[in-house]
N, C-alpha and C positions, 0 to 999 in steps of 0.2 A: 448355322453359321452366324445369323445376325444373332440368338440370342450367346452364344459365347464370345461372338465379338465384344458386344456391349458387357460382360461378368467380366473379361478378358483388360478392357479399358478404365473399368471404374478401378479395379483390383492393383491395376499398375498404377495409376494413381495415388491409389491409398498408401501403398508401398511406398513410392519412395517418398509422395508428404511426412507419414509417419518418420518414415526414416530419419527424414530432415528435422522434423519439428522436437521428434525425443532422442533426438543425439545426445549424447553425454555430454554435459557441464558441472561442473565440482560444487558451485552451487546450486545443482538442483536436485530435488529429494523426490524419487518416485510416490504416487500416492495407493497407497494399498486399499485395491478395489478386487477383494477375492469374487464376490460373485453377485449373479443378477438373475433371477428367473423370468424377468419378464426378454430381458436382451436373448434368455439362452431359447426363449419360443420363438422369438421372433426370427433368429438366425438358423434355426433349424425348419420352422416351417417357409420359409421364401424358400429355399432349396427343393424340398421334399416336394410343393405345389408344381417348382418350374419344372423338376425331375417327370411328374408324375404328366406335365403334359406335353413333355417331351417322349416318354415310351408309349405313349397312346397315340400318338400321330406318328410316331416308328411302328407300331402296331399296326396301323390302318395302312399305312404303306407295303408293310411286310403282307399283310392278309392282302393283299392288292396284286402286289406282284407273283404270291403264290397261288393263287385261284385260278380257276380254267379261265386257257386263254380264249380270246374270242376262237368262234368257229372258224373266223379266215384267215388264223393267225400261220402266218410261216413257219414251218418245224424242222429246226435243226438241233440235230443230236453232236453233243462234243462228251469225248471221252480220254480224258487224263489218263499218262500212264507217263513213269518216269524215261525219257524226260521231256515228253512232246503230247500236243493235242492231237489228236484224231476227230474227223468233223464227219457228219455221216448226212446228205438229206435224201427226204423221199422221192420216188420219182412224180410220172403223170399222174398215177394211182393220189398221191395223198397221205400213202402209209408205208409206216415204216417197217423193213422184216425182224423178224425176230430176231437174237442176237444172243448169244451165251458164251460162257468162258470154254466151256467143251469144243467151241467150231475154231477155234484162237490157232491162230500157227504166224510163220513170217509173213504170208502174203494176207490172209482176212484177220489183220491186228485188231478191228472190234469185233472179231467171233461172230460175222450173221450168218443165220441162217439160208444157205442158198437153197434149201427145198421149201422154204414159203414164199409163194408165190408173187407175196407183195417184196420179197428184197429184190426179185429180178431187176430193181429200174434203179433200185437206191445208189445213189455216187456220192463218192465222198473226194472232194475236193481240196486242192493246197492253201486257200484261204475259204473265208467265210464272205457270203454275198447277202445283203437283204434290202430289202425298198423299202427308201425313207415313206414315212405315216403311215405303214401299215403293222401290226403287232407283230412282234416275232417269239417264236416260242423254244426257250433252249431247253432241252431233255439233258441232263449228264448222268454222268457214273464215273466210276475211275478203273482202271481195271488192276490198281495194285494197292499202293496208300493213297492216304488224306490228299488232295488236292484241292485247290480252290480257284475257282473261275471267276474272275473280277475285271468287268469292264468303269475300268474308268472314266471316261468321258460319260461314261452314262450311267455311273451313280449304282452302280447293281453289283451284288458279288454273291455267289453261291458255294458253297464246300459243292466236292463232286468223294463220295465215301464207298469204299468198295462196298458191295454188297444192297447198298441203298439210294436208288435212284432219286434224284433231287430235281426242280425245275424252276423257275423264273417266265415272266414276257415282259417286254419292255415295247417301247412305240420311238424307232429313232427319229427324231423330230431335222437332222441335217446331214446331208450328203457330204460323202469324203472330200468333193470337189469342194461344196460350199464352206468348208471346215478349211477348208486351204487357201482358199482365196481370204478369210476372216482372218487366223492366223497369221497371215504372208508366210505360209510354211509351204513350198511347192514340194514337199515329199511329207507333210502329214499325214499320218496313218492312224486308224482307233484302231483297238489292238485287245485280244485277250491276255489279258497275263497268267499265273496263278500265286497267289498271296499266301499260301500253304505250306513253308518249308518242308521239301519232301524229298529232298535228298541231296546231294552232290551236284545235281546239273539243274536244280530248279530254276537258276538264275535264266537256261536257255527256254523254257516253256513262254513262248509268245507265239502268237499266231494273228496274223492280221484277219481286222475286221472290215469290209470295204461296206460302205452306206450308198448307192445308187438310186438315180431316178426309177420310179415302176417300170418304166419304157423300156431302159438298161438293167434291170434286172431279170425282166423278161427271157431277153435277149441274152446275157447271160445264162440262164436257166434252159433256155433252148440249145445252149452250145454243149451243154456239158454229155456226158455220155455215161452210160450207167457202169458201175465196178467191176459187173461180171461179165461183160464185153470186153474191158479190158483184162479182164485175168478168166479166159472160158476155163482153163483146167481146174480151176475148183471145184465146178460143178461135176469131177470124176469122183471126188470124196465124199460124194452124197448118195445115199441110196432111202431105198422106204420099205419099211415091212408089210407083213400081208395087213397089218393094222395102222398104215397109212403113219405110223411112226415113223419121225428121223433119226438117223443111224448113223454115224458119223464110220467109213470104214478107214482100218488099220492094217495094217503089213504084218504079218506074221513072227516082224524081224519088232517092230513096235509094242506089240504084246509082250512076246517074249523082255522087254526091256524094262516094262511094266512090272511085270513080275518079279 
């Protein structure tokens, strides 16, 4: 920002001096100055240098935020689908279950796996929760088209692409409250958006992001309850083979429809 401020200032400057100073007057006769090699290095290499250290320091950021998050980083999985997010986290465990387009129906819209043992605890929640100064780790995907996860306030944005799992961490440095009280906004919210035109309702893909004290998200994190307590019959749609494979079963009226 500061260095295009400053390209941004001289530029308009220049503009409208020039403007002013070679206006047109009947007596005045342009002077034919076709070229200069040493002007045309000069204005070509100040560019090229500022270019070049400005995508090295997007470089270092980018390799930054895409490298493994620390070990104690928070992990929340979001998954785009037109035209809403889905947010999935781990439970006590730490891990997250497995998850495929095969387990997909109305009620398990990210497709997890309820015969691995680690999605038993996973909840997914109507907003997003995490504690300010500690790393958080967002997994995505999408489960249809292009989508893209872009937190504003905090400078980060991720495509989320079918078929190819993307991630980000970032380290929120202020709470929603303290964000509010700074603001004078007493209904500020950070907010996931997606910046991806992806169809007809993109405009409604927001999902709030709340920033809590560690104390308060704790406590949050203790309130929650895991998915498959609240929806037990799914777990009728799971079975295992003699090779401890997952099986998803079908209705005979479902096959048939298949076919």
């Amino acid at each position: 920002m500061i260095v295009i401020g400053i390209v941004f200032v001289i530029t308009q400057i220049l503009l409208f001096w020039y403007s002013y100073k070679y206006q047109h007057k009947d007596d005045k006769r342009a002077y034919y100055y076709p070229h200069n090699n040493k002007l045309e290095i000069v204005w070509t290499m100040i560019p090229a240098v500022v270019m070049a250290l400005l995508v090295f320091a997007g470089w270092k950021t980018w390799a930054n935020i895409t490298s493994a998050a620390p070990a104690d980083a928070v992990v929340v999985e979001v998954m785009g689908k037109q035209f809403s997010w889905l947010v999935r986290y781990p439970g006590a465990d730490g891990k997250l279950g497995e998850a495929s387009v095969n387990f997909i129906d109305a009620t398990n819209e990210m497709g997890v796996n309820f015969s691995d043992p680690n999605a038993m605890d996973d909840f997914m929640p109507r907003e997003i929760h995490v504690p300010k100064g500690k790393p958080v780790l967002l997994k995505i995907r999408s489960r249809d088209v292009i989508h893209s996860v872009f937190l504003p306030h905090f400078r980060v944005k991720m495509d989320a692409v079918p078929g190819m799992p993307t991630k980000f961490w970032f380290v929120p440095s202020k709470t929603t409250a303290e964000m509010r009280t700074e603001t004078g906004n007493p209904e500020f919210n950070y907010e996931v958006a997606c910046t991806e035109i992806c169809g007809r309702g993109h405009f409604a893909m927001r999902f709030i992001l709340v920033v809590d004290e560690p104390e308060e998200y704790e406590e949050w994190l203790a309130s929650q309850t895991p998915f498959i307590e609240q929806n037990p019959q799914l777990l009728t749609k799971f079975t295992h083979d003699s090779k401890d494979q997952v099986v998803l079963e079908k209705s005979a009226e479902e096959v048939k429809t298949e076919l």
